[in-house]
VMD Tcl script that draws the C-alpha trace (Angstrom):
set ca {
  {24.15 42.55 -38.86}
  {24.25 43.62 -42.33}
  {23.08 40.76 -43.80}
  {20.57 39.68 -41.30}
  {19.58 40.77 -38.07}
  {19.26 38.06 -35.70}
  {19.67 39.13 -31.97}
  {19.87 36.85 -29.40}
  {17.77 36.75 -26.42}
  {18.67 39.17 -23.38}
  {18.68 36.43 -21.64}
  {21.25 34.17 -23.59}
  {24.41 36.57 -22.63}
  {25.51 38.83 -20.18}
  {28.04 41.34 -21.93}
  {27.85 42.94 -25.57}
  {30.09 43.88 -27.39}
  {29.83 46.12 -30.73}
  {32.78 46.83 -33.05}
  {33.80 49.47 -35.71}
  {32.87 50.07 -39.11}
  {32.67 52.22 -42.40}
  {29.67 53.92 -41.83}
  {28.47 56.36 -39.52}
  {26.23 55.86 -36.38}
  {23.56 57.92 -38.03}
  {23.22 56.71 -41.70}
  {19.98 54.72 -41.42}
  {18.56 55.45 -44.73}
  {21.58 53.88 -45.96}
  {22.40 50.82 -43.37}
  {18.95 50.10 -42.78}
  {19.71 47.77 -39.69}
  {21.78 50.60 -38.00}
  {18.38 51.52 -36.35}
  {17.28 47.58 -35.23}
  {21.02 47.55 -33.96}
  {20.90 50.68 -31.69}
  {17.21 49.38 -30.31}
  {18.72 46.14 -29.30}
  {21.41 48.00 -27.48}
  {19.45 50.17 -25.70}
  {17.22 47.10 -24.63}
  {20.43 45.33 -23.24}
  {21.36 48.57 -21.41}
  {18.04 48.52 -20.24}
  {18.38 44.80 -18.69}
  {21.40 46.16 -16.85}
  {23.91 44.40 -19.54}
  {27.75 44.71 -19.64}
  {27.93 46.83 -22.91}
  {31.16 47.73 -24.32}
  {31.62 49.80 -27.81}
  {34.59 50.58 -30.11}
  {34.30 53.31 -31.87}
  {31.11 53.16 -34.19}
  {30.12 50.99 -31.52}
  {30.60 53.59 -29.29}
  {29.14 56.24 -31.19}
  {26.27 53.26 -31.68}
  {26.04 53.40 -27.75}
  {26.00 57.32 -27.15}
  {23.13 57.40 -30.30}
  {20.58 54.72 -28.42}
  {21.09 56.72 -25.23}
  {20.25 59.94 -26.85}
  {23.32 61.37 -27.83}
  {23.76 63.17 -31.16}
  {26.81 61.55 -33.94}
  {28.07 63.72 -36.61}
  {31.23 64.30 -38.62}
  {33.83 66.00 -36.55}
  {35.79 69.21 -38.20}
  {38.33 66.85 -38.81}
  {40.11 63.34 -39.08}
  {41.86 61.89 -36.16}
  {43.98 58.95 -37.52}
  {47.53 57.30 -35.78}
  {48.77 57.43 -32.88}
  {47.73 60.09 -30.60}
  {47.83 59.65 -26.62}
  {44.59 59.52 -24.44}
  {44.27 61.36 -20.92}
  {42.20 60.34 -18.39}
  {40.25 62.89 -16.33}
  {40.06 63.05 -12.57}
  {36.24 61.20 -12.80}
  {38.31 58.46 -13.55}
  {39.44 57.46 -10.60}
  {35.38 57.02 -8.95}
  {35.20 54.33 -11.61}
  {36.02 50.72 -10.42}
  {35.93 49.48 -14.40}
  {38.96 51.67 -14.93}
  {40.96 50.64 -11.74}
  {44.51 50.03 -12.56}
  {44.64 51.71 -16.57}
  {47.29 54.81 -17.16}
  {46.70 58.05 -16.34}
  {47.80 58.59 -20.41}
  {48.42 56.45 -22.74}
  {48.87 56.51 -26.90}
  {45.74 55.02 -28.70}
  {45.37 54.06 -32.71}
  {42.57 56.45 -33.76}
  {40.65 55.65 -37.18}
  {37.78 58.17 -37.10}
  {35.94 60.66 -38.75}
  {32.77 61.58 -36.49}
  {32.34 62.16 -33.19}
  {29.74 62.01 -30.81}
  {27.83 64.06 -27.88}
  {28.13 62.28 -24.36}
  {24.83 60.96 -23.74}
  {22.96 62.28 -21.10}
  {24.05 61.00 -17.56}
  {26.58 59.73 -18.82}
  {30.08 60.51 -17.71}
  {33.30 61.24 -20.19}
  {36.51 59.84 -18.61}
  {38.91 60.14 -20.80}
  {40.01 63.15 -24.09}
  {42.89 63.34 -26.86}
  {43.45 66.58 -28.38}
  {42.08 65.66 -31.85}
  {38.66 64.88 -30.70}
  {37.12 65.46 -27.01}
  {34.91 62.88 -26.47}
  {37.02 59.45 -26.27}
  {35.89 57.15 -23.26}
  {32.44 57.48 -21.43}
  {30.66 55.41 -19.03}
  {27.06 54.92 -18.52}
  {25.85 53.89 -15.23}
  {28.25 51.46 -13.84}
  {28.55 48.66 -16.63}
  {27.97 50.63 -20.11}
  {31.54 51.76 -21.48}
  {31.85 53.65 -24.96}
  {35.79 54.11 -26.47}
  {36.44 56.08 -29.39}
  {39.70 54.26 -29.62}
  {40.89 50.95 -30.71}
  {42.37 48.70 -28.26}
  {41.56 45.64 -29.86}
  {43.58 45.79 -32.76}
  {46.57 44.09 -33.95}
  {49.79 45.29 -36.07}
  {48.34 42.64 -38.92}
  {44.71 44.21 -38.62}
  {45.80 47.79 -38.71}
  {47.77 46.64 -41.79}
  {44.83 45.41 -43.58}
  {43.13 48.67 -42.78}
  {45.45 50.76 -44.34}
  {45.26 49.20 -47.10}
  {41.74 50.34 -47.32}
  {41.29 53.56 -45.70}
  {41.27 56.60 -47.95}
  {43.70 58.97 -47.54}
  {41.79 61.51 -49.94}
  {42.89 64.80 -48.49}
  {46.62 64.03 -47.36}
  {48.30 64.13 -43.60}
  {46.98 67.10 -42.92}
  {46.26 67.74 -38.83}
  {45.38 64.98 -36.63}
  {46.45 62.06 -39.90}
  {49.48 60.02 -39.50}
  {50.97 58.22 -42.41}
  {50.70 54.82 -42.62}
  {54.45 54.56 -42.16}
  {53.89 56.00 -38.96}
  {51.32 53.25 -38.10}
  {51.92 50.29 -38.66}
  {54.88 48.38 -36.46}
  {54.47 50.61 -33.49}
  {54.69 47.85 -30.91}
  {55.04 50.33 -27.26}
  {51.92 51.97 -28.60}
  {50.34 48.39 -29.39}
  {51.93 46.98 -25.49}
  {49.56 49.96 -24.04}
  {46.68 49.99 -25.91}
  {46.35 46.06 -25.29}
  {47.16 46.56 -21.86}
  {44.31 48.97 -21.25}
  {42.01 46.86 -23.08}
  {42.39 43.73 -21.32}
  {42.93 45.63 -17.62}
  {39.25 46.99 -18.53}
  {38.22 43.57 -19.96}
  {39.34 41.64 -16.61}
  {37.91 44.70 -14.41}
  {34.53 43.81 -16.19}
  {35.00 39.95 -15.02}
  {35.72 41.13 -11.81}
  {32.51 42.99 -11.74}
  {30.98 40.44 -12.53}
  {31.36 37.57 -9.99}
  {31.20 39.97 -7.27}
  {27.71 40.94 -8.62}
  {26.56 37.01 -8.79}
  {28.09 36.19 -5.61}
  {26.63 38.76 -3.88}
  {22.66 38.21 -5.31}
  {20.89 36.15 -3.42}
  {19.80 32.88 -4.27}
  {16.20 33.48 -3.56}
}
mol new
graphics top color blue
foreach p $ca { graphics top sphere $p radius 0.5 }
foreach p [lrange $ca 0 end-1] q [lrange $ca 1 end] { graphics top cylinder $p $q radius 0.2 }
display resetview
């Protein structure tokens, strides 16, 4: 998106997905495109899309629908487990994912839950980790998608500038933590296949005129 803006058609795909980055959700005089990026997401929420976002993708999400993004007090980085509230279980999306779980965390900001929208699930370094949005718009502060070899590229990156302090793991204490990786991935791909589920049963059941 960075170096060119091309969206696709609302009508060329039927779930979006938007990843992480460096910067934050609401530095538009800097990213420039941030703001075409959250307009085309609120247009595919709008056409009753599958959205999914990953943490600036979910604090991309919660922005479009009106929810505020700032820096949070503090870090949250490693390990940290993820509890899923009692709305939860209303949600067919999250049908069959852990009550708690442990969840790599790489984030400084945070996010207000949009309005209507519903938080389902917290950690105790930062409240606001999993949301839904009407029955097909998901936001995870979290990363469930990454890999032992991507989280070692990432360290080598990420600027440890004021220590360990809090909610900051070091990166010993990152990388090669397989159980952690088993249920984040397994929680990823439960939601992922809940969302294909979803799916047929919504085109078998429209009519076909």
């Amino acid at each position: 998106m960075y170096e060119k803006c091309n969206f696709p058609s609302l009508d060329e795909f039927d779930f979006l997905i938007i990843l992480g980055g460096h910067m934050g959700a609401y530095e538009e005089e800097t990213y420039s495109w941030l703001s075409l990026v959250k307009q085309f997401i609120k247009e595919a929420v709008n056409h009753n899309k599958y959205v999914l976002g990953i943490c600036l993708g979910a604090q991309l999400i919660a922005n479009a629908l009106g929810g505020k993004v700032y820096p949070h007090t503090h870090k949250e980085v490693g390990w940290w487990p993820i509890e899923i509230n009692k709305d939860a279980s209303n949600v067919q999306i999250l049908s069959g994912i852990a009550d708690k779980f442990t969840a790599l965390q790489f984030h400084g900001d945070t996010f207000d839950i949009p309005k209507d929208a519903v938080l389902l699930g917290s950690s105790k370094g930062c409240e606001n980790q999993l949301f839904i949005y009407g029955d097909r718009v998901i936001g995870i502060q979290f990363h469930p998608e990454l890999t032992n070899e991507l989280i070692e590229k990432a360290l080598k990156t990420y600027e440890y500038s004021k220590g360990f302090k809090g909610f900051m793991q070091k990166p010993e204490d990152i990388i090669n933590q397989f159980t952690f990786l088993d249920q984040s991935t397994d929680m990823l791909f439960t939601l992922l296949d809940n969302i294909q589920n979803k799916f047929k049963e919504n085109i078998e059941n429209t009519p076909l005129c």
